[in-house]
C-alpha positions as CSV (number, residue, x, y, z in Angstrom):
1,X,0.0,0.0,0.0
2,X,1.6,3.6,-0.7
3,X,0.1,6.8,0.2
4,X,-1.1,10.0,-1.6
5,X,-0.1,13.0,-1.5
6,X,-0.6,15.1,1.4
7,X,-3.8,17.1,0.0
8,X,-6.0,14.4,0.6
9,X,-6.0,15.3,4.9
10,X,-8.3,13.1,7.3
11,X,-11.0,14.1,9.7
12,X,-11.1,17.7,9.8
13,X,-8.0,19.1,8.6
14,X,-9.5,19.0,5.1
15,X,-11.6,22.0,6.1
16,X,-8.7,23.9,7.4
17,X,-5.9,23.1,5.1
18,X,-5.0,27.1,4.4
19,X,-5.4,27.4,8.2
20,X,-2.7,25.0,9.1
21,X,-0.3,26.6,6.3
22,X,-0.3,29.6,8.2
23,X,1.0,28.1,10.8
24,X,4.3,27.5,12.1
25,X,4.3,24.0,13.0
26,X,7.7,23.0,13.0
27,X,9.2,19.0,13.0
28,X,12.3,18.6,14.9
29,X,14.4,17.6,11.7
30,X,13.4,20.5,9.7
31,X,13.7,23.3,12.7
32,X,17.0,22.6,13.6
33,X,18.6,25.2,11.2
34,X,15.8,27.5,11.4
35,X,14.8,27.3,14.8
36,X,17.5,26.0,17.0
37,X,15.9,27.8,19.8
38,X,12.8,25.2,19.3
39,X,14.8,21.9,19.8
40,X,16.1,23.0,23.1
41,X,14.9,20.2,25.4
42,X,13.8,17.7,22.4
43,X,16.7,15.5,22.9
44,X,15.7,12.1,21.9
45,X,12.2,13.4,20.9
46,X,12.9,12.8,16.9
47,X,9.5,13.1,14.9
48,X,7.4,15.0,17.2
49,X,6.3,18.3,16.1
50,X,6.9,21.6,17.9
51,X,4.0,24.0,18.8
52,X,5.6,26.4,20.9
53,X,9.4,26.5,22.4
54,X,8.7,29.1,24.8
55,X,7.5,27.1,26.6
56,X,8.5,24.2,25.1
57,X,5.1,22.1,23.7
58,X,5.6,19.3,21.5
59,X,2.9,16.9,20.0
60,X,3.3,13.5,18.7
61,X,1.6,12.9,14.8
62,X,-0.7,9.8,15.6
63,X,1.2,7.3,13.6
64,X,3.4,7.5,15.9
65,X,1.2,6.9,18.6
66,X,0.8,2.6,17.8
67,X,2.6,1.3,20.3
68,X,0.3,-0.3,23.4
69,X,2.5,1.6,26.2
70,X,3.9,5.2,24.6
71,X,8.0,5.2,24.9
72,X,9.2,8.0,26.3
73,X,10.6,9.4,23.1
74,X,7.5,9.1,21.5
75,X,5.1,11.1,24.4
76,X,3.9,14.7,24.0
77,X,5.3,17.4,25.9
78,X,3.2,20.5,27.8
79,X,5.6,22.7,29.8
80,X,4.2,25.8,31.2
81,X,7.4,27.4,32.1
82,X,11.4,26.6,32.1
83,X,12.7,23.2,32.9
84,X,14.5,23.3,36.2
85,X,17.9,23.1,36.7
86,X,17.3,20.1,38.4
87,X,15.1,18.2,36.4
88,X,18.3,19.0,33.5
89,X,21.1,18.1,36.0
90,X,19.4,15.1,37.7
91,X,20.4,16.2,41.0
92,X,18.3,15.4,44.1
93,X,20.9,17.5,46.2
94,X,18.2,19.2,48.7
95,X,15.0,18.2,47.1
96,X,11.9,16.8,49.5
97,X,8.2,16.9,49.1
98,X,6.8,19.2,51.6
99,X,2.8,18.2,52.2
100,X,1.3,20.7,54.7
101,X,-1.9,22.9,54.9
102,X,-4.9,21.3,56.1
103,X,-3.0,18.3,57.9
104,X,-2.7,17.3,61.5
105,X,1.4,16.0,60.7
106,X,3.4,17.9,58.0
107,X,5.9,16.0,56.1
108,X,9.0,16.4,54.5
109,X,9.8,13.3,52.6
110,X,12.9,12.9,50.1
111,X,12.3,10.6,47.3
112,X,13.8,7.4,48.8
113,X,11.4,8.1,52.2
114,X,8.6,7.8,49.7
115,X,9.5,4.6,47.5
116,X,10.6,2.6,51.5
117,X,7.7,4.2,53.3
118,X,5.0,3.5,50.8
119,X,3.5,0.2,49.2
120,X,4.6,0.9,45.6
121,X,1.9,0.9,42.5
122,X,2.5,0.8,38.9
123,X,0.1,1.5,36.3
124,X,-0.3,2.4,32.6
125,X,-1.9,5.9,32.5
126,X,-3.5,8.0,29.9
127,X,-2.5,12.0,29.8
128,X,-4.1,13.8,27.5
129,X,-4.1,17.8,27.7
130,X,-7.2,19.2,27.6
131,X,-6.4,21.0,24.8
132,X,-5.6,18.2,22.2
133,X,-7.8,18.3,19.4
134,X,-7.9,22.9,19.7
135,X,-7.3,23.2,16.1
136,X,-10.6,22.1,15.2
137,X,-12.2,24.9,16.5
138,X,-13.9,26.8,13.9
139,X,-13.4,30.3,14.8
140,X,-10.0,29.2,16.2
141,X,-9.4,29.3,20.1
142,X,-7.1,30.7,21.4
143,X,-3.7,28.4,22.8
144,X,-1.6,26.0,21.2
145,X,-3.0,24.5,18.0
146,X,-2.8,20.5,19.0
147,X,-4.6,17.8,16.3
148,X,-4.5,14.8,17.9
149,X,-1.6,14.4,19.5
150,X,-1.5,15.9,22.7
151,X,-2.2,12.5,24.3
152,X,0.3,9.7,25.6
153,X,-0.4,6.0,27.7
154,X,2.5,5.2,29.7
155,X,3.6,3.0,32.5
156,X,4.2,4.9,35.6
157,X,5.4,4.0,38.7
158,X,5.0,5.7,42.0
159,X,3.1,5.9,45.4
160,X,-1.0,6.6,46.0
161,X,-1.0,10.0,46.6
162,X,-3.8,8.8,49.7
163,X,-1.5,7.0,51.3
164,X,0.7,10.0,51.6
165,X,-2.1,12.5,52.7
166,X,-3.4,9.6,55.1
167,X,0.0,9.4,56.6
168,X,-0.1,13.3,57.4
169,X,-3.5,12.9,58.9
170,X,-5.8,15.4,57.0
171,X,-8.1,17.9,58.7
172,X,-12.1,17.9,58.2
173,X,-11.5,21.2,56.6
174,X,-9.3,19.4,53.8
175,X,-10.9,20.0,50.2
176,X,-8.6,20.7,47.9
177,X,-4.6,19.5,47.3
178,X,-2.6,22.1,45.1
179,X,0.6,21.5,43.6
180,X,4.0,23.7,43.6
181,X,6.2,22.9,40.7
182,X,10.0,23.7,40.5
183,X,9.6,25.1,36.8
184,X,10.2,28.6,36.3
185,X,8.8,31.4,34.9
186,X,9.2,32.5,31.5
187,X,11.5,35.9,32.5
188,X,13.0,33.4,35.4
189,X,11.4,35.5,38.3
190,X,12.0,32.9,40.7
191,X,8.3,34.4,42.7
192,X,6.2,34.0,39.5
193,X,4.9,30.7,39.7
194,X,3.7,29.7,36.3
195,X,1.4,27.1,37.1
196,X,-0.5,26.0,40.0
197,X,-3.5,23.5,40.3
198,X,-4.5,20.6,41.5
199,X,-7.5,18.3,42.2
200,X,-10.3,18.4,44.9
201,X,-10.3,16.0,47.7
202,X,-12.7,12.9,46.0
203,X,-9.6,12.3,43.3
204,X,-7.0,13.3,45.2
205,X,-7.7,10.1,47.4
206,X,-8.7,7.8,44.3
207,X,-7.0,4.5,44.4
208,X,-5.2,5.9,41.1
209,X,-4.0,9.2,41.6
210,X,-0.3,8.7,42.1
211,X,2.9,10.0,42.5
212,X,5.4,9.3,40.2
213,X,9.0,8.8,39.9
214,X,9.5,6.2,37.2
215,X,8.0,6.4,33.4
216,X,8.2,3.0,31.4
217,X,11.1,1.9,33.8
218,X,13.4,4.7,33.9
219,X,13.4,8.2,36.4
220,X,11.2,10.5,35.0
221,X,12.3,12.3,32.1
222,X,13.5,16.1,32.4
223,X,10.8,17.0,29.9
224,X,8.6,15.0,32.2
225,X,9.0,16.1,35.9
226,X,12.0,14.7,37.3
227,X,12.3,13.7,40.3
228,X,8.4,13.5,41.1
229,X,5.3,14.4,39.4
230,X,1.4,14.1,40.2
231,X,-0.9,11.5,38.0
232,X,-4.2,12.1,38.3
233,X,-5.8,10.1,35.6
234,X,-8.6,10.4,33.5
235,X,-8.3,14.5,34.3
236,X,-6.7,16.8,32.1
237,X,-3.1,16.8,31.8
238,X,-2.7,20.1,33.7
239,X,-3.7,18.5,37.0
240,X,-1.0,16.1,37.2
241,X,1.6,18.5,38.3
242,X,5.5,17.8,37.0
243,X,8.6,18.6,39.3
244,X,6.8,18.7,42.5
245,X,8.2,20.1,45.5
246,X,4.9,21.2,47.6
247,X,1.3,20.0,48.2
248,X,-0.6,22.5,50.1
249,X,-3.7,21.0,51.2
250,X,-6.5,23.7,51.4
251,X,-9.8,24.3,53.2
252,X,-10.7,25.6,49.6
253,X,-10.8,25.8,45.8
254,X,-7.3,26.8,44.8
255,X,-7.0,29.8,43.3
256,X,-2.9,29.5,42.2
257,X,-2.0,30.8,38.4
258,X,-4.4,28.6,35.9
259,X,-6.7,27.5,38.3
260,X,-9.2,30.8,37.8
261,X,-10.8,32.5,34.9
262,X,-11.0,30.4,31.7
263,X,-8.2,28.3,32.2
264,X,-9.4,24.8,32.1
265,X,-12.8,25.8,32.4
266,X,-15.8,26.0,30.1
267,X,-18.9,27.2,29.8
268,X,-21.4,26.0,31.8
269,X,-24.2,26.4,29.0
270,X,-23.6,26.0,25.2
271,X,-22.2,29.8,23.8
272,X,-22.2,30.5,20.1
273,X,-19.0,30.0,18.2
274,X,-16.6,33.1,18.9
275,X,-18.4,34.0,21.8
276,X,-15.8,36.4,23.8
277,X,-14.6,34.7,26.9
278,X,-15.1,38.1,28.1
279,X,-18.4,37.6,28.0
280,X,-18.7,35.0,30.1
281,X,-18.7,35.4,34.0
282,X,-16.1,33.1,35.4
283,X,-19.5,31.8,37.8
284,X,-20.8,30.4,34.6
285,X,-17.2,28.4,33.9
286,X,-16.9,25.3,35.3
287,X,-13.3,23.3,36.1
288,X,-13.1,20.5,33.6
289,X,-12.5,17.0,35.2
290,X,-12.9,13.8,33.2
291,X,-12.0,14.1,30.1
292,X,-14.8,13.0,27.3
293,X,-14.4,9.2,25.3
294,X,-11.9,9.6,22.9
295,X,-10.4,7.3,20.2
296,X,-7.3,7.2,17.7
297,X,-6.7,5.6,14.0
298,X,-2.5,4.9,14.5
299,X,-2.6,2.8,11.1
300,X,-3.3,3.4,8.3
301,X,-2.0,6.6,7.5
302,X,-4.2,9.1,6.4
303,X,-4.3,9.0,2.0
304,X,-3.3,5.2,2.1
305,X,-4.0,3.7,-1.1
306,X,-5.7,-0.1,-0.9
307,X,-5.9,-2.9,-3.2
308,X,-9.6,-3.9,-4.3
309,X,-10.8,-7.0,-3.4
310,X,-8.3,-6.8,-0.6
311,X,-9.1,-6.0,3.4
312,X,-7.6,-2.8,4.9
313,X,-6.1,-3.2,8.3
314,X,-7.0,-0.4,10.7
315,X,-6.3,-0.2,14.7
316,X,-5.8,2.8,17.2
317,X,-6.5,2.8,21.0
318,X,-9.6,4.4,22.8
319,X,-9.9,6.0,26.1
320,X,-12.8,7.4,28.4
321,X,-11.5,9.9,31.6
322,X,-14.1,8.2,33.9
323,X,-14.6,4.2,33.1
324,X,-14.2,2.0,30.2
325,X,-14.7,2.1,26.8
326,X,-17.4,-0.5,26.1
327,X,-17.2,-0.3,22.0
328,X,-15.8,0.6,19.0
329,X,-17.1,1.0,15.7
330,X,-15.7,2.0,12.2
331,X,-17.6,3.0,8.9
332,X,-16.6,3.4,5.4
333,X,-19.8,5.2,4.0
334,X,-20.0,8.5,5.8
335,X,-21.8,7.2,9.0
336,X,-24.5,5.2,6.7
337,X,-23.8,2.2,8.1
338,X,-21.3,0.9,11.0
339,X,-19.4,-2.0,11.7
340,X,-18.2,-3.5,15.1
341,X,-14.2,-3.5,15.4
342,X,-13.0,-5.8,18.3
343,X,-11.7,-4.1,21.6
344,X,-8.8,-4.8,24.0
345,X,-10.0,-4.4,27.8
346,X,-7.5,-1.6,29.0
347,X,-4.3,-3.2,31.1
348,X,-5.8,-1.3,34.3
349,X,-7.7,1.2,35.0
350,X,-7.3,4.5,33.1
351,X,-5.3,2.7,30.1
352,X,-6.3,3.0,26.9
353,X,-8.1,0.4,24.6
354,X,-5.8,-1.2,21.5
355,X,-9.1,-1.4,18.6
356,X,-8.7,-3.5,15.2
357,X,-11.3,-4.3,12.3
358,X,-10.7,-5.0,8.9
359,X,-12.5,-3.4,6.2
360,X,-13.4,-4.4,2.7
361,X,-14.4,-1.7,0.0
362,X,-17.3,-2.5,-2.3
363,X,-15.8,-0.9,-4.9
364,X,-12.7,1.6,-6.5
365,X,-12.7,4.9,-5.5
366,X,-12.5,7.5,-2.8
367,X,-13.8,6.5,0.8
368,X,-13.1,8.3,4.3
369,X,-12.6,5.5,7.2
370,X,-14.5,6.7,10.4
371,X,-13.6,5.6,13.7
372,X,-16.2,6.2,16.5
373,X,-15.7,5.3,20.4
374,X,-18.7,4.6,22.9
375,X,-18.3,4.1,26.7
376,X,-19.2,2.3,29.6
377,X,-22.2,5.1,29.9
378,X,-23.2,4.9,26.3
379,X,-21.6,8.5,24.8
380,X,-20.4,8.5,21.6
381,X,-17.9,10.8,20.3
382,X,-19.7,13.2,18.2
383,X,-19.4,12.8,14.3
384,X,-18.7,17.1,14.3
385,X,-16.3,19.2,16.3
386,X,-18.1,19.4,19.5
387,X,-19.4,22.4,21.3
388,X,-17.2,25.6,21.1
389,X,-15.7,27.1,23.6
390,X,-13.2,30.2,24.0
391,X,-10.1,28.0,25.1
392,X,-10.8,25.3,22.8
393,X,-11.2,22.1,25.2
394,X,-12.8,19.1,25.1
395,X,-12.8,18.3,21.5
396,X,-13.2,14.6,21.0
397,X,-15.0,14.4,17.6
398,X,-14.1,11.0,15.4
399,X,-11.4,11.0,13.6
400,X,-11.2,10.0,10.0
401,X,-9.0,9.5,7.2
402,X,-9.1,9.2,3.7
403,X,-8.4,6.0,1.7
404,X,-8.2,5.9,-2.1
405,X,-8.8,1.8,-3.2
406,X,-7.4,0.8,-6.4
């Protein structure tokens, strides 16, 4: 099977071909002439493509996104600030995890009180930034233009973050744990913290919301939070906190940088497409939490030509921020009709779902493969970019991609 050329674009990138020209979307092999300022940081990250490098935000095309458990060099990167020095120099000269707040014993726990004072846990963990999918938006949103790869399942290992705030006894007034990164600002004002959030009490002491120190069997990756990060599954990818050096637990709704105004929020009632955010009282935004069911074609390639009278192969993964994904379903006639592809359970909770069917065209010609998730509460993912919003979150419409059979 070849391919065609890259006119022929999948899902809805053929609407917005002239909009992604005018961006400057930039692959790692291409910028490093042009842009060597962009690459800073993407060591070993060959064949992602670079949104932003100030801060550094990467995303991975979803071809490259196949394998069951996401290799490091292969996972999409969100900073909101500078890398520490630390997290570059892999030195844990100095460096605890302060929990205090809302807790009857403070602790101060360096990383190898936390891997002998802890029972251990290992899981294989979806993060996805709420973000992924942005470009869709018609008027554009505001951020960084993701597709669809703003999304990663890897194996983490680390401690519950309950047992931690059960060993520092928390108050009655506990409702809230915030996270302090070690990242810095973009000047490098050491007291402008650029990110702050979090999750309220209920997920904080889920059975799955860890911290971290090892991705797919190696210390966390600078680009990735060495020495410790937050996992909060299932949430967006902004909650689970990289570098970590605090948790404050609070007697209320954080309020630290991106927890207030539109960040990570939306509308709590449908708005019209370009509505302002202005227009908008931040009463009527609510915090985003689970993330809608989602799913992935990682093969074919978008423009993939196919033999007649022969079956196409397709398979992606499928995820759902609060329970399973029950089924998965593919069509080849613009939604006419839909067949059942077969479905992995995940590895644990919170993975994501390998899918596979094989299709069979009933003729030569143009088709568009759809791929369409369901979960364990029966939602779909909508066959159109879902409802707007000013920050562009939450978009989880089907992807699709063109197939010319010959």
């Amino acid at each position: 099977m070849g391919a065609l050329g890259s006119g022929t674009l999948g899902w809805w990138f053929s609407g917005l071909a002239s909009f992604w020209r005018g961006k400057s979307f930039l692959r790692v092999a291409e910028a490093q002439e042009a842009m060597p300022s962009a690459i800073e940081g993407m060591e070993g990250k060959e064949g992602l493509i670079v949104l932003s490098d100030r801060p550094l935000t990467a995303e991975t095309p979803v071809t490259l996104l196949d394998d069951a458990v996401t290799p490091n060099s292969r996972h999409f990167i969100r900073n909101n600030g500078l890398l520490p020095e630390r997290a570059v120099s892999r030195d844990l000269s100095g460096w605890t995890l302060t929990v205090d707040g809302e807790v009857e014993t403070p602790l101060s726990l360096s990383l190898d009180e936390l891997k002998d004072r802890y029972p251990q846990r290992q899981a294989s963990l979806v993060l996805e930034c709420a973000g992924n999918g942005r470009a869709g938006y018609n008027p554009p949103a505001s951020g960084n233009q993701w597709t669809l790869g703003a999304v990663g399942c890897a194996n983490y290992t680390g401690v519950r973050l309950k047992d931690v705030l059960d060993d520092a006894s928390l108050k009655s007034s506990a409702v809230f744990v915030a996270y302090y990164g070690e990242d810095l600002a973009l000047n490098g004002d050491i007291n402008n913290v650029p990110i702050s959030r979090g999750v309220g009490l209920e997920k904080a002491l889920d059975d799955h919301t860890l911290l971290v120190w090892e991705m797919n069997g190696e210390p966390l990756p600078a680009q990735h939070g060495f020495p410790l990060r937050l996992m909060a599954p299932g949430w967006p990818g902004s909650a689970s906190g990289k570098w970590l050096h605090r948790l404050w637990v609070r007697d209320r709704l954080h309020d630290g940088p991106k927890m207030t105004g539109q960040s990570y929020r939306v509308p709590e009632y449908p708005v019209a497409p370009g509505t302002p955010g202005t227009d908008i009282p931040e009463s009527e935004m609510k915090i985003i939490e689970a993330m809608p069911v989602k799913s992935i074609i990682t093969s074919p390639v978008t423009g993939v030509e196919a033999r007649f009278g022969e079956p196409l192969l397709l398979r992606g993964h499928a995820w759902c921020g609060d329970g399973p994904v029950d089924a998965m379903h593919v069509s080849i006639d613009f939604a006419a009709t839909w067949m059942q592809a077969s479905l992995a359970p995940p590895a644990n909770p919170f993975a994501w779902q390998r899918w596979e069917a094989a299709v069979e065209f009933p003729g030569r010609g143009y088709y568009e493969l759809w791929a369409r998730a369901t979960d364990h509460r029966g939602r779909q993912q909508p066959m159109v970019i879902p409802g707007w919003n000013p920050r562009g979150y939450l978009n989880n419409a089907m992807q699709r991609i063109a197939v010319h059979v010959i």
